[in-house]
PDB file of N, CA, C and O in Angstrom:
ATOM      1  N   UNK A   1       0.849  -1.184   0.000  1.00  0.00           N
ATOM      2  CA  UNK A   1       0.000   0.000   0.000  1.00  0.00           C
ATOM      3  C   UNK A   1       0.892   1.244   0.000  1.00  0.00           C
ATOM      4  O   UNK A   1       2.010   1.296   0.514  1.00  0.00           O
ATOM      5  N   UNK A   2       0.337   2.126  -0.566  1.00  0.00           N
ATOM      6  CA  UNK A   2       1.241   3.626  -0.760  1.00  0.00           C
ATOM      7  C   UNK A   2       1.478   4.291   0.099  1.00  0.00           C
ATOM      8  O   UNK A   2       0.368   4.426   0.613  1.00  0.00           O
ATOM      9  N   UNK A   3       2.436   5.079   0.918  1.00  0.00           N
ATOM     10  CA  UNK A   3       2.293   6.007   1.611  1.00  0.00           C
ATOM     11  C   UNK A   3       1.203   7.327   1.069  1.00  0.00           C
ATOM     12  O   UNK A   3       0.946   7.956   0.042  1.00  0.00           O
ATOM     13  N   UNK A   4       0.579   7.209   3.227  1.00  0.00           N
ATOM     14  CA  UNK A   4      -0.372   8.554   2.635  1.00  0.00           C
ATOM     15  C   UNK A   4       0.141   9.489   3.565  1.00  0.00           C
ATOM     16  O   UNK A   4       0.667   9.223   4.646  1.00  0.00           O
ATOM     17  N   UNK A   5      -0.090  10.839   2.959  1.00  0.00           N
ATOM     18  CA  UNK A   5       0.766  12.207   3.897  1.00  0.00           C
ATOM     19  C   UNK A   5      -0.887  12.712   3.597  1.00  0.00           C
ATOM     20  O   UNK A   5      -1.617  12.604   2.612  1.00  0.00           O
ATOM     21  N   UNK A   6      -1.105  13.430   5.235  1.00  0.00           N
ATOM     22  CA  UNK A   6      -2.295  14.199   5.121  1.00  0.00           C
ATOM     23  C   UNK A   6      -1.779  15.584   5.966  1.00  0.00           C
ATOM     24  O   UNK A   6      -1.203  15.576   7.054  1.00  0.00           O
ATOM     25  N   UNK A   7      -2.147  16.769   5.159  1.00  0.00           N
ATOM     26  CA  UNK A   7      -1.242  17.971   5.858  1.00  0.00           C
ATOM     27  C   UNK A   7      -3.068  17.902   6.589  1.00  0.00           C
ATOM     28  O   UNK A   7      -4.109  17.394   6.171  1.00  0.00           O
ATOM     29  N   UNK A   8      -2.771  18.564   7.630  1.00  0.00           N
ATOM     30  CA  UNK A   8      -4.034  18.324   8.776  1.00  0.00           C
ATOM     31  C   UNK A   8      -3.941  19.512   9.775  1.00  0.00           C
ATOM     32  O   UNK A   8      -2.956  20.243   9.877  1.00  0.00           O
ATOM     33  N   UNK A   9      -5.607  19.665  10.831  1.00  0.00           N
ATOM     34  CA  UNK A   9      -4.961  20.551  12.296  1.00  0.00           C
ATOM     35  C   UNK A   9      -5.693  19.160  13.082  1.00  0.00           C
ATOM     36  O   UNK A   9      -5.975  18.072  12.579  1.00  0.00           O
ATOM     37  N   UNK A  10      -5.887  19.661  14.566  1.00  0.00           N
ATOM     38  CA  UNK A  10      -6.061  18.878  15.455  1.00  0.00           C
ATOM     39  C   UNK A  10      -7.448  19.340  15.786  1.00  0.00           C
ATOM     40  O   UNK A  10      -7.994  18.803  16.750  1.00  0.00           O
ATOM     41  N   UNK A  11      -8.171  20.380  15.032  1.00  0.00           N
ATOM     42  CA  UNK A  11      -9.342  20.165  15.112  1.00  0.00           C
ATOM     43  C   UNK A  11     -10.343  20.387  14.216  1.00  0.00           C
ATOM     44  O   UNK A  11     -11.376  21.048  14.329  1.00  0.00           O
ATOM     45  N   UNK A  12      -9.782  19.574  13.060  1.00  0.00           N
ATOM     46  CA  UNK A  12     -10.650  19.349  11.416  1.00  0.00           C
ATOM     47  C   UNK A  12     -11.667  18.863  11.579  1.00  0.00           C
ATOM     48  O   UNK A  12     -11.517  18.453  12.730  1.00  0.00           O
ATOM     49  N   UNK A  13     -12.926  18.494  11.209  1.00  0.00           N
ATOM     50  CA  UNK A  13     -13.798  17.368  11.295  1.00  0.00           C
ATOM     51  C   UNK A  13     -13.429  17.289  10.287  1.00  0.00           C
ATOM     52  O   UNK A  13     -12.707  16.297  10.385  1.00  0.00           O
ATOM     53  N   UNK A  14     -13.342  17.730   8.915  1.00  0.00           N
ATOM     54  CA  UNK A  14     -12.650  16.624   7.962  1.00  0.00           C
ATOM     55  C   UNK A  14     -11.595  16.061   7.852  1.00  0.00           C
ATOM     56  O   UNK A  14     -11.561  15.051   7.149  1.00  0.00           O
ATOM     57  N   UNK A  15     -10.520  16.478   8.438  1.00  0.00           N
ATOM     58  CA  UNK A  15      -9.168  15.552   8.419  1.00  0.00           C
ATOM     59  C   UNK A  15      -9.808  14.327   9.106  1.00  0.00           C
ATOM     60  O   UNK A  15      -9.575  13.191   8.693  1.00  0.00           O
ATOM     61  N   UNK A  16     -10.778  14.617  10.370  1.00  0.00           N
ATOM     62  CA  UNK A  16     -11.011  13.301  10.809  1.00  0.00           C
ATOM     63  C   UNK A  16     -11.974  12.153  10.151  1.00  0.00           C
ATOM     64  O   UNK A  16     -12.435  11.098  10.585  1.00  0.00           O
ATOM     65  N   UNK A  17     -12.035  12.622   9.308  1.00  0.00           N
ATOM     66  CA  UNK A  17     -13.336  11.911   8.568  1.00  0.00           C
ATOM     67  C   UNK A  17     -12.332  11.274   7.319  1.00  0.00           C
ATOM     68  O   UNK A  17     -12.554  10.114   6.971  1.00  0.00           O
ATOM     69  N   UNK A  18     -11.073  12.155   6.558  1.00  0.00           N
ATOM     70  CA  UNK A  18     -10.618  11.114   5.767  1.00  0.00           C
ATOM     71  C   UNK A  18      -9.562  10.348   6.421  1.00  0.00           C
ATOM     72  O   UNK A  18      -8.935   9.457   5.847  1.00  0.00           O
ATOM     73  N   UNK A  19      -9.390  10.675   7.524  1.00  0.00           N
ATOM     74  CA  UNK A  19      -8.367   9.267   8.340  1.00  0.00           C
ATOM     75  C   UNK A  19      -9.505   8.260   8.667  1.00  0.00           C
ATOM     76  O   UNK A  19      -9.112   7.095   8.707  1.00  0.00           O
ATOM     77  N   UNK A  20     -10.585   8.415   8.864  1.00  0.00           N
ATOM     78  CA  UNK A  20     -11.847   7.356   9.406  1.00  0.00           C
ATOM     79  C   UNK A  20     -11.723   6.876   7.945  1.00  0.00           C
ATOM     80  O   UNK A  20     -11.281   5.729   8.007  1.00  0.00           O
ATOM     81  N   UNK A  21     -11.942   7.288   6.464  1.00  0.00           N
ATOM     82  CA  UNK A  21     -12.063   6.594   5.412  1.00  0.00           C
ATOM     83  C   UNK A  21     -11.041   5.888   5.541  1.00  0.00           C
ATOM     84  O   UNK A  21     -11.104   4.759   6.026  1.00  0.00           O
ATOM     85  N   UNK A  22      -9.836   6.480   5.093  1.00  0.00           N
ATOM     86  CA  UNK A  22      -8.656   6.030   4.848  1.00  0.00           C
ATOM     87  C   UNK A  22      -8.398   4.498   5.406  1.00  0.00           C
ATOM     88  O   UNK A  22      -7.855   3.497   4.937  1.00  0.00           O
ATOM     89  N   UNK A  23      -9.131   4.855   6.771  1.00  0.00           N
ATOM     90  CA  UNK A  23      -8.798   3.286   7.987  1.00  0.00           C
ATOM     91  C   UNK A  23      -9.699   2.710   7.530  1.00  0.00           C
ATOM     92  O   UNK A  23      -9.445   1.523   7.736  1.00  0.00           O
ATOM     93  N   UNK A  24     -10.377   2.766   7.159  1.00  0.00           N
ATOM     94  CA  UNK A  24     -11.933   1.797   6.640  1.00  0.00           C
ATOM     95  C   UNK A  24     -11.445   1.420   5.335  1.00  0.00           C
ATOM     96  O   UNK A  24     -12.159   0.519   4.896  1.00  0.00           O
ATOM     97  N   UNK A  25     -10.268   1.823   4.312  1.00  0.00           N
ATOM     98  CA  UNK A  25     -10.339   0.936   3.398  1.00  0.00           C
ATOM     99  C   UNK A  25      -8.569   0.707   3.314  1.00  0.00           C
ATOM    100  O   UNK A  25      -7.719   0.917   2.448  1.00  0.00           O
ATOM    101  N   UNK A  26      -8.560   0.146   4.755  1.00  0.00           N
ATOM    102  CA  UNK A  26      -6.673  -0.620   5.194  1.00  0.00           C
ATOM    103  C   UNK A  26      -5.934   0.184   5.234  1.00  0.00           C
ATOM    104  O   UNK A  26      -4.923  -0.517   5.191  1.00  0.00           O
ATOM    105  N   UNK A  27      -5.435   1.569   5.305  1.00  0.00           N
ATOM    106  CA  UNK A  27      -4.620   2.320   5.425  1.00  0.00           C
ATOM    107  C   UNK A  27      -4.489   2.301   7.009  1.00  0.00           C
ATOM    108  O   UNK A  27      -5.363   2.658   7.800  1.00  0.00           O
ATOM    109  N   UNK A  28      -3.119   1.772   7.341  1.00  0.00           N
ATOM    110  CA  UNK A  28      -2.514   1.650   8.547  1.00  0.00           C
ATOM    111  C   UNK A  28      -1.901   2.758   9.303  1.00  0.00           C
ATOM    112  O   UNK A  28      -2.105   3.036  10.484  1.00  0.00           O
ATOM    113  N   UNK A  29      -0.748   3.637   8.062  1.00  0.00           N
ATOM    114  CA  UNK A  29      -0.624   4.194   8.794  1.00  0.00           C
ATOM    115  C   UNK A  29      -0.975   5.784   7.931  1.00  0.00           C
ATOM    116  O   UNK A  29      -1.274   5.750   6.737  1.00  0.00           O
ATOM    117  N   UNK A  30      -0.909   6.857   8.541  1.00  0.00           N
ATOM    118  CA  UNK A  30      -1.341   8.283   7.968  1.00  0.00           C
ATOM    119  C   UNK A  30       0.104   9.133   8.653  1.00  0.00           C
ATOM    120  O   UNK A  30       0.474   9.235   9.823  1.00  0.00           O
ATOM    121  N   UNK A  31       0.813   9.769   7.113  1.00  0.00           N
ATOM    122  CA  UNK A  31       1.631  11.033   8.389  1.00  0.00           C
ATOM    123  C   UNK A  31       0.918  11.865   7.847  1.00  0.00           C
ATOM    124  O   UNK A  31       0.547  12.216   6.727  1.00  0.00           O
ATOM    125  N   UNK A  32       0.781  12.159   9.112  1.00  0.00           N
ATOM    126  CA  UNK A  32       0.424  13.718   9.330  1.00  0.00           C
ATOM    127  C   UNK A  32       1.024  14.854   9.560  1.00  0.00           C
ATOM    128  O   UNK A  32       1.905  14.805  10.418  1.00  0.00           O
ATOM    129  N   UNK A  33       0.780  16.080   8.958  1.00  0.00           N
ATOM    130  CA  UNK A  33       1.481  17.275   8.822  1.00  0.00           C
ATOM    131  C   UNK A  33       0.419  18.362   9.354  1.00  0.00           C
ATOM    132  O   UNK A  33      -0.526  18.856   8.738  1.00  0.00           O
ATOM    133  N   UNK A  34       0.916  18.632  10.901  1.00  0.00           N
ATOM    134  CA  UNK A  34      -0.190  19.456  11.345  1.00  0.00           C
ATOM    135  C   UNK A  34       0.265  20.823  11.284  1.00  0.00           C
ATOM    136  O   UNK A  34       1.255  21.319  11.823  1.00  0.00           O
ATOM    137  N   UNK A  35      -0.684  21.406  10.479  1.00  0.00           N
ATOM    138  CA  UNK A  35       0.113  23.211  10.272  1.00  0.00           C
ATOM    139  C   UNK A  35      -0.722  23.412  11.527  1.00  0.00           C
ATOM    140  O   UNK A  35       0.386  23.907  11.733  1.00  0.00           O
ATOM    141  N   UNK A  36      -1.281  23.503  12.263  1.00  0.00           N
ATOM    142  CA  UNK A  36      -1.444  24.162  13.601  1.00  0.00           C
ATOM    143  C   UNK A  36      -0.490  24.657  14.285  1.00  0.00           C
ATOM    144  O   UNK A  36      -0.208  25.789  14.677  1.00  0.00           O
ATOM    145  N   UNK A  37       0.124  23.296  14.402  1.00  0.00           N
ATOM    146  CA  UNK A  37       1.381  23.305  15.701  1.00  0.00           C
ATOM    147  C   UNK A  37       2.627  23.851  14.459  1.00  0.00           C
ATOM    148  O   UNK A  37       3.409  24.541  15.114  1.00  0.00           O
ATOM    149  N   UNK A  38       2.990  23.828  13.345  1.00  0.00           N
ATOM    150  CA  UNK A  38       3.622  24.082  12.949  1.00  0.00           C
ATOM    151  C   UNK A  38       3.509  25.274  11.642  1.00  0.00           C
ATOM    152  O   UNK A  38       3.965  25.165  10.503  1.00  0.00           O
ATOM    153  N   UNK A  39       2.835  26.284  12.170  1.00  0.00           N
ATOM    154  CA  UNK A  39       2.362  27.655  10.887  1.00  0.00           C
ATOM    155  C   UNK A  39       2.816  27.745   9.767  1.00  0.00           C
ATOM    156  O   UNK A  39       2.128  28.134   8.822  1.00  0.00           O
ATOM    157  N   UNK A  40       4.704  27.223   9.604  1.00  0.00           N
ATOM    158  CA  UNK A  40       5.140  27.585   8.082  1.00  0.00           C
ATOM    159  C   UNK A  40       4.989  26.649   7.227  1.00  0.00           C
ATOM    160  O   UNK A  40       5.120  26.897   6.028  1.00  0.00           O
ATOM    161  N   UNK A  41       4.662  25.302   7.709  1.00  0.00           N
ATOM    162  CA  UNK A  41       4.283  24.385   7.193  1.00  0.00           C
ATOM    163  C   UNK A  41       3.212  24.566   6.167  1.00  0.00           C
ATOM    164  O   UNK A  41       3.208  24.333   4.958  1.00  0.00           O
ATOM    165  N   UNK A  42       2.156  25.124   7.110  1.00  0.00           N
ATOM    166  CA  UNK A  42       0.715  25.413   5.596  1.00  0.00           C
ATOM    167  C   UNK A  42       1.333  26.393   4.729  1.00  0.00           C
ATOM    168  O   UNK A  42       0.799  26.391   3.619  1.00  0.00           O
ATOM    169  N   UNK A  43       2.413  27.355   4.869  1.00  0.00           N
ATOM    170  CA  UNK A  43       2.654  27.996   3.853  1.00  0.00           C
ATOM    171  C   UNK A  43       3.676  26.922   2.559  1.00  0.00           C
ATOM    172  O   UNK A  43       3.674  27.198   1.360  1.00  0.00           O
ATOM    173  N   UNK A  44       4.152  26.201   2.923  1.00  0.00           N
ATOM    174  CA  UNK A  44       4.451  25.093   1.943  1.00  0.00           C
ATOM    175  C   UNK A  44       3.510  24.207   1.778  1.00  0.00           C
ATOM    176  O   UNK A  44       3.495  24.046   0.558  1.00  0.00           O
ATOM    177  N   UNK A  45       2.470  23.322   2.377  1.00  0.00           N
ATOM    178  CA  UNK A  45       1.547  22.761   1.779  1.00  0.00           C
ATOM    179  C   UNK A  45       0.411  23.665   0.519  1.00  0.00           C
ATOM    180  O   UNK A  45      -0.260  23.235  -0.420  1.00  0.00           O
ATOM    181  N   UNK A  46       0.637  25.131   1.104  1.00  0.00           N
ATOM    182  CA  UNK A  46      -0.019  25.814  -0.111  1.00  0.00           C
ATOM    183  C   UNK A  46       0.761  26.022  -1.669  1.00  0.00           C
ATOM    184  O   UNK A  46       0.145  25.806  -2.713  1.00  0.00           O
ATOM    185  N   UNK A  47       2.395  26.534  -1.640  1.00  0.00           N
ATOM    186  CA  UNK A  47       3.078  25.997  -2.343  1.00  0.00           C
ATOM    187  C   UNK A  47       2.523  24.795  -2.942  1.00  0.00           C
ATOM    188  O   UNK A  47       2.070  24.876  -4.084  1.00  0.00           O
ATOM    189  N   UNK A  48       2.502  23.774  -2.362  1.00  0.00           N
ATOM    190  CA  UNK A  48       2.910  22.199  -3.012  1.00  0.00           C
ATOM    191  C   UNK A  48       1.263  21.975  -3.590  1.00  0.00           C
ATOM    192  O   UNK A  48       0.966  21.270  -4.554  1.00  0.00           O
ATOM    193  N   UNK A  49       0.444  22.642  -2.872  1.00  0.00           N
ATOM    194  CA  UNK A  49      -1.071  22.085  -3.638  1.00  0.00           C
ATOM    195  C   UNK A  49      -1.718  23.034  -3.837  1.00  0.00           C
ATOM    196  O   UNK A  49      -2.922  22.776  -3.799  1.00  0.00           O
ATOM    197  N   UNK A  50      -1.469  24.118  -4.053  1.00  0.00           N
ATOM    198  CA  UNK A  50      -2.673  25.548  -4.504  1.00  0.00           C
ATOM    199  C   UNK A  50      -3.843  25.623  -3.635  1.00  0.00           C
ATOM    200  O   UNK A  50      -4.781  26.381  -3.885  1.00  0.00           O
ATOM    201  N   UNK A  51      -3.801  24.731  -2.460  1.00  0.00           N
ATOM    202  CA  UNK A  51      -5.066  24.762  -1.473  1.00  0.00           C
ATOM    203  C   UNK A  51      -4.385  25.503   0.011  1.00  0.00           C
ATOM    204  O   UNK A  51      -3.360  25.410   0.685  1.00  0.00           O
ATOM    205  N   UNK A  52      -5.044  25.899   0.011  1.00  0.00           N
ATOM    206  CA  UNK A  52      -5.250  26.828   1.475  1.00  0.00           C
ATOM    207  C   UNK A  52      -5.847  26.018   2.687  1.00  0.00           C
ATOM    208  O   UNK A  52      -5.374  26.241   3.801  1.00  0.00           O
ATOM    209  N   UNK A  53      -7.061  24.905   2.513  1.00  0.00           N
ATOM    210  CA  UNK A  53      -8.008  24.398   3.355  1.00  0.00           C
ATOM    211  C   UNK A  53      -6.958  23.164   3.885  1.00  0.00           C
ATOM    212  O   UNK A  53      -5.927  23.019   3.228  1.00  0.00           O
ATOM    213  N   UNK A  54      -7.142  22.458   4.809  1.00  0.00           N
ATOM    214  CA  UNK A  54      -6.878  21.261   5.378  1.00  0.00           C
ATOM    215  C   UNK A  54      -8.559  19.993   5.354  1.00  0.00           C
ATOM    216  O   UNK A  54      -9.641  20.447   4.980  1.00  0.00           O
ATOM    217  N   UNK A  55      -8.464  19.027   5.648  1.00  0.00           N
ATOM    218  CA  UNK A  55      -7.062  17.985   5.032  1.00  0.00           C
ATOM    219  C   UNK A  55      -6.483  18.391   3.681  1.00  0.00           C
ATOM    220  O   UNK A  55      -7.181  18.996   2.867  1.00  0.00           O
ATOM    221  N   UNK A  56      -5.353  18.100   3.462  1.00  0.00           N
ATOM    222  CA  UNK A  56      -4.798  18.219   1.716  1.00  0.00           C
ATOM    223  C   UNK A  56      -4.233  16.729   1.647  1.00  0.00           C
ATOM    224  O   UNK A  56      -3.270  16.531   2.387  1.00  0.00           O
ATOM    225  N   UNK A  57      -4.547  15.958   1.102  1.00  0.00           N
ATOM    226  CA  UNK A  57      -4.035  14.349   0.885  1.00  0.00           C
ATOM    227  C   UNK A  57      -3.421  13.879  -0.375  1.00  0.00           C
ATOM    228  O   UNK A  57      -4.024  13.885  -1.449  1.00  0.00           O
ATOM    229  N   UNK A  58      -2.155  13.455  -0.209  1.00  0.00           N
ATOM    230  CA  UNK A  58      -1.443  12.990  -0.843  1.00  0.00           C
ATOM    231  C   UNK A  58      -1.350  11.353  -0.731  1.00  0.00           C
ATOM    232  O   UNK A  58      -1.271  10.769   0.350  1.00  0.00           O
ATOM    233  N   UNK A  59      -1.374  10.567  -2.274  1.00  0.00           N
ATOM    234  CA  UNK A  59      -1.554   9.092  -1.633  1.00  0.00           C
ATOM    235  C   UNK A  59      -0.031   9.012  -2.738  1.00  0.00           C
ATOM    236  O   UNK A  59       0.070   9.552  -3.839  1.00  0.00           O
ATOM    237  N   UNK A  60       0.866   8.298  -2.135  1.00  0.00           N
ATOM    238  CA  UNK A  60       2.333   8.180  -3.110  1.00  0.00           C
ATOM    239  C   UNK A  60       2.694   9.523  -3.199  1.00  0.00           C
ATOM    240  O   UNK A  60       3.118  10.259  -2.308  1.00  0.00           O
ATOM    241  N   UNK A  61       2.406   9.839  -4.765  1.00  0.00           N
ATOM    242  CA  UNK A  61       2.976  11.221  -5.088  1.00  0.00           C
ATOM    243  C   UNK A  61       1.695  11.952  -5.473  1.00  0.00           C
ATOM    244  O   UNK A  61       1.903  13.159  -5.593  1.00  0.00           O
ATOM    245  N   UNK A  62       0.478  11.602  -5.696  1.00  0.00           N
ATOM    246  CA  UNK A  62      -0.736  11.326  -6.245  1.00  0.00           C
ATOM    247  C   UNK A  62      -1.053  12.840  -4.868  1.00  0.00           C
ATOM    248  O   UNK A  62      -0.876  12.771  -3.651  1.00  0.00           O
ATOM    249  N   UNK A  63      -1.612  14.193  -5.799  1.00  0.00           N
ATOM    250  CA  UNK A  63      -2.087  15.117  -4.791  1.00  0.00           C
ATOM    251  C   UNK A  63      -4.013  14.531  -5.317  1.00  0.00           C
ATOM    252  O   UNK A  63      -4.565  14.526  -6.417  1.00  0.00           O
ATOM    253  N   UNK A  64      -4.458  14.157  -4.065  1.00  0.00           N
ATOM    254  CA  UNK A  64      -6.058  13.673  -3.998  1.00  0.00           C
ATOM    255  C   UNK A  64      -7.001  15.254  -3.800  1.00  0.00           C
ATOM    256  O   UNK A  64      -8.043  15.604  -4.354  1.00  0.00           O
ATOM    257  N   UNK A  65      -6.067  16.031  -2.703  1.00  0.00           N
ATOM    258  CA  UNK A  65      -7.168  16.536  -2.624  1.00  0.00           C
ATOM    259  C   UNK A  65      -7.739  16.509  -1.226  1.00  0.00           C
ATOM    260  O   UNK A  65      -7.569  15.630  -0.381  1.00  0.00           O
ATOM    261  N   UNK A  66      -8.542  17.771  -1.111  1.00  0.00           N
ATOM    262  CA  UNK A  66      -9.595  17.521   0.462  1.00  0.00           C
ATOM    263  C   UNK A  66     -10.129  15.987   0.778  1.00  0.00           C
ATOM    264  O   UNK A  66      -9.687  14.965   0.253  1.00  0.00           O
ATOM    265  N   UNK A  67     -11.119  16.064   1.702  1.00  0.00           N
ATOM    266  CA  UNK A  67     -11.572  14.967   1.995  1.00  0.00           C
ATOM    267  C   UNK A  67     -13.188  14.904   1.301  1.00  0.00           C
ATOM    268  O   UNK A  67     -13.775  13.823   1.342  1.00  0.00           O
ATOM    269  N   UNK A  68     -13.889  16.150   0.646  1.00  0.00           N
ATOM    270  CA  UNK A  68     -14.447  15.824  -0.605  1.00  0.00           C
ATOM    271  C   UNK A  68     -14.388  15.227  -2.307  1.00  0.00           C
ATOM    272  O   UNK A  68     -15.157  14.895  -3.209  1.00  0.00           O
ATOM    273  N   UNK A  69     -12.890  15.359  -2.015  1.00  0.00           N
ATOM    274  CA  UNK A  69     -12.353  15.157  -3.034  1.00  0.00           C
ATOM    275  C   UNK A  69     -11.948  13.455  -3.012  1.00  0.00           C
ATOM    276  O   UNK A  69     -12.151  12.752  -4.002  1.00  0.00           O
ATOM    277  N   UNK A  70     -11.383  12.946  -1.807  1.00  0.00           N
ATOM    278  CA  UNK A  70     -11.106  11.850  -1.297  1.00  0.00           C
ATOM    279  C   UNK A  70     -12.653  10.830  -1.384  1.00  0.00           C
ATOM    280  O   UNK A  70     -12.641   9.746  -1.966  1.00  0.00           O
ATOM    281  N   UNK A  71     -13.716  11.300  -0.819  1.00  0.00           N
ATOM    282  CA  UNK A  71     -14.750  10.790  -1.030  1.00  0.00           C
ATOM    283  C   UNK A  71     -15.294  10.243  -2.476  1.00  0.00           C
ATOM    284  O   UNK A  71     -15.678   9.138  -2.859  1.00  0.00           O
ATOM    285  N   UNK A  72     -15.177  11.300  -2.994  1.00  0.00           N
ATOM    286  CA  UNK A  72     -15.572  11.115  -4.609  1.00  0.00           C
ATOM    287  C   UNK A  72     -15.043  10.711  -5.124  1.00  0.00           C
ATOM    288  O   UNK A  72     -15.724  10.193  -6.009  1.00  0.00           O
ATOM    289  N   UNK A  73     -13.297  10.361  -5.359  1.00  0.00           N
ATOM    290  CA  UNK A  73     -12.841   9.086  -5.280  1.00  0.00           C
ATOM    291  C   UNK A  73     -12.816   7.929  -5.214  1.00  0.00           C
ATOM    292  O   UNK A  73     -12.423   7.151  -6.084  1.00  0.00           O
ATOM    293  N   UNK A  74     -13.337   7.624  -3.910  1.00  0.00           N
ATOM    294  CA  UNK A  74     -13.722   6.265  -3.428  1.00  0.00           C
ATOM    295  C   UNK A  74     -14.845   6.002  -3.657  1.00  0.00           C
ATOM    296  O   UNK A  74     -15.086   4.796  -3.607  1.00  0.00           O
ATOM    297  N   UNK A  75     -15.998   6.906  -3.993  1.00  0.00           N
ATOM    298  CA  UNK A  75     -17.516   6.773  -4.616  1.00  0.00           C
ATOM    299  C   UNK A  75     -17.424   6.229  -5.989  1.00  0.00           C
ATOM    300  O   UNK A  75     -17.963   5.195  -6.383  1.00  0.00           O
ATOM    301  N   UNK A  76     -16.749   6.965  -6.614  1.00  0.00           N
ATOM    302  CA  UNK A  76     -16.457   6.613  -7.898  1.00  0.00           C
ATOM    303  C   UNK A  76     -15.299   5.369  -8.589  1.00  0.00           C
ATOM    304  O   UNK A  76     -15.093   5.124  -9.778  1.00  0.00           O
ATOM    305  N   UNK A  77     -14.539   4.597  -7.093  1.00  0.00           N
ATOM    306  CA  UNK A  77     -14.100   3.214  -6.981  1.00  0.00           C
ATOM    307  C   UNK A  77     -12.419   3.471  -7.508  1.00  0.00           C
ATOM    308  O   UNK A  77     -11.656   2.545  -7.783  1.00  0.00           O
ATOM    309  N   UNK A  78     -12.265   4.100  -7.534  1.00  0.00           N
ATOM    310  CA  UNK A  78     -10.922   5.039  -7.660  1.00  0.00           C
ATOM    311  C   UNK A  78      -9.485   5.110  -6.461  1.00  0.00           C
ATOM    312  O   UNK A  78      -8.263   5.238  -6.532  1.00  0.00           O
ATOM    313  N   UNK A  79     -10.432   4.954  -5.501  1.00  0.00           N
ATOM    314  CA  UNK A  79      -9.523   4.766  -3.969  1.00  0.00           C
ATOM    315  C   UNK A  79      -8.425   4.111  -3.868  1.00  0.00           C
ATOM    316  O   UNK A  79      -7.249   4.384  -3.629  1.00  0.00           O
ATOM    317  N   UNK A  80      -9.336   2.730  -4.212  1.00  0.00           N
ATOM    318  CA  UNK A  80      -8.716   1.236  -3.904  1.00  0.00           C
ATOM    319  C   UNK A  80      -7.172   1.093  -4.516  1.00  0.00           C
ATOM    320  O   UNK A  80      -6.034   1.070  -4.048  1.00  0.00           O
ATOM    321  N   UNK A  81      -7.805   1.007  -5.867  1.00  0.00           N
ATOM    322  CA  UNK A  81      -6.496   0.766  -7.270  1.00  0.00           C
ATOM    323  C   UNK A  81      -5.485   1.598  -6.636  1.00  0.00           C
ATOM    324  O   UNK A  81      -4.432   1.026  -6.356  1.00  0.00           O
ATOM    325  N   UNK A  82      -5.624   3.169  -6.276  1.00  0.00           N
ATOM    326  CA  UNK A  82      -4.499   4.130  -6.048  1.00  0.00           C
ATOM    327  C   UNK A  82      -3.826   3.778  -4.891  1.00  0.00           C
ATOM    328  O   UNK A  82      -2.609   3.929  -4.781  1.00  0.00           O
ATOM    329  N   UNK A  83      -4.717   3.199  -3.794  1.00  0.00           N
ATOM    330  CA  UNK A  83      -4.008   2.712  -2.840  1.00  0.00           C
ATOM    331  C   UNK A  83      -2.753   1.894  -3.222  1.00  0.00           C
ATOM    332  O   UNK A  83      -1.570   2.006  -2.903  1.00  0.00           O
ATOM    333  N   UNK A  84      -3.283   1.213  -3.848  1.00  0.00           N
ATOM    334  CA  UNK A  84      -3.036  -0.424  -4.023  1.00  0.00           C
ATOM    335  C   UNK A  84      -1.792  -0.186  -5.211  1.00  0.00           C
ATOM    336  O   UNK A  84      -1.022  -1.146  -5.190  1.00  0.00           O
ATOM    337  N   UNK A  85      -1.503   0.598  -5.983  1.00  0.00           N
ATOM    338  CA  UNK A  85      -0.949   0.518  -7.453  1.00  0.00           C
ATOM    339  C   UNK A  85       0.299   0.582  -7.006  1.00  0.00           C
ATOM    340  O   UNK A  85       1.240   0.557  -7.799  1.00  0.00           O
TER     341      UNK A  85
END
């Protein structure tokens, strides 16, 4: 399975909702990149993904996207394979 990097804070309801996916379809482990505790950080996760919002999810090298974006993904059966490839 691929490494997943989720830039995150500690009080998302969506970061927590795509680590709840993520674990629901075998993803063991998640790093996490919390710009909370670390401020200059989101200014490079904005760099690296043109998003401003948290979660921002990366699966490999693969930028996914929020956790709407992550959803619709896995709605559309897309998840798995990327996990998995």
């Amino acid at each position: 399975m691929k490494q997943v990097v989720m830039y995150s804070t500690g009080y998302c309801p969506y970061c927590q909702r795509a680590e709840m996916l993520l674990k629901q379809r075998g993803v063991a482990e998640i790093e996490k990149i919390r710009v909370d505790m670390h401020p200059e950080l989101r200014q490079t996760m904005m760099e690296r993904t043109g998003r401003r919002t948290v979660p921002q999810i990366y699966i490999g090298d693969t930028h996914v996207g929020g956790f709407d974006d992550l959803a619709a993904l896995d709605r559309a059966g897309g998840l798995m394979p990327l996990l998995n490839d």
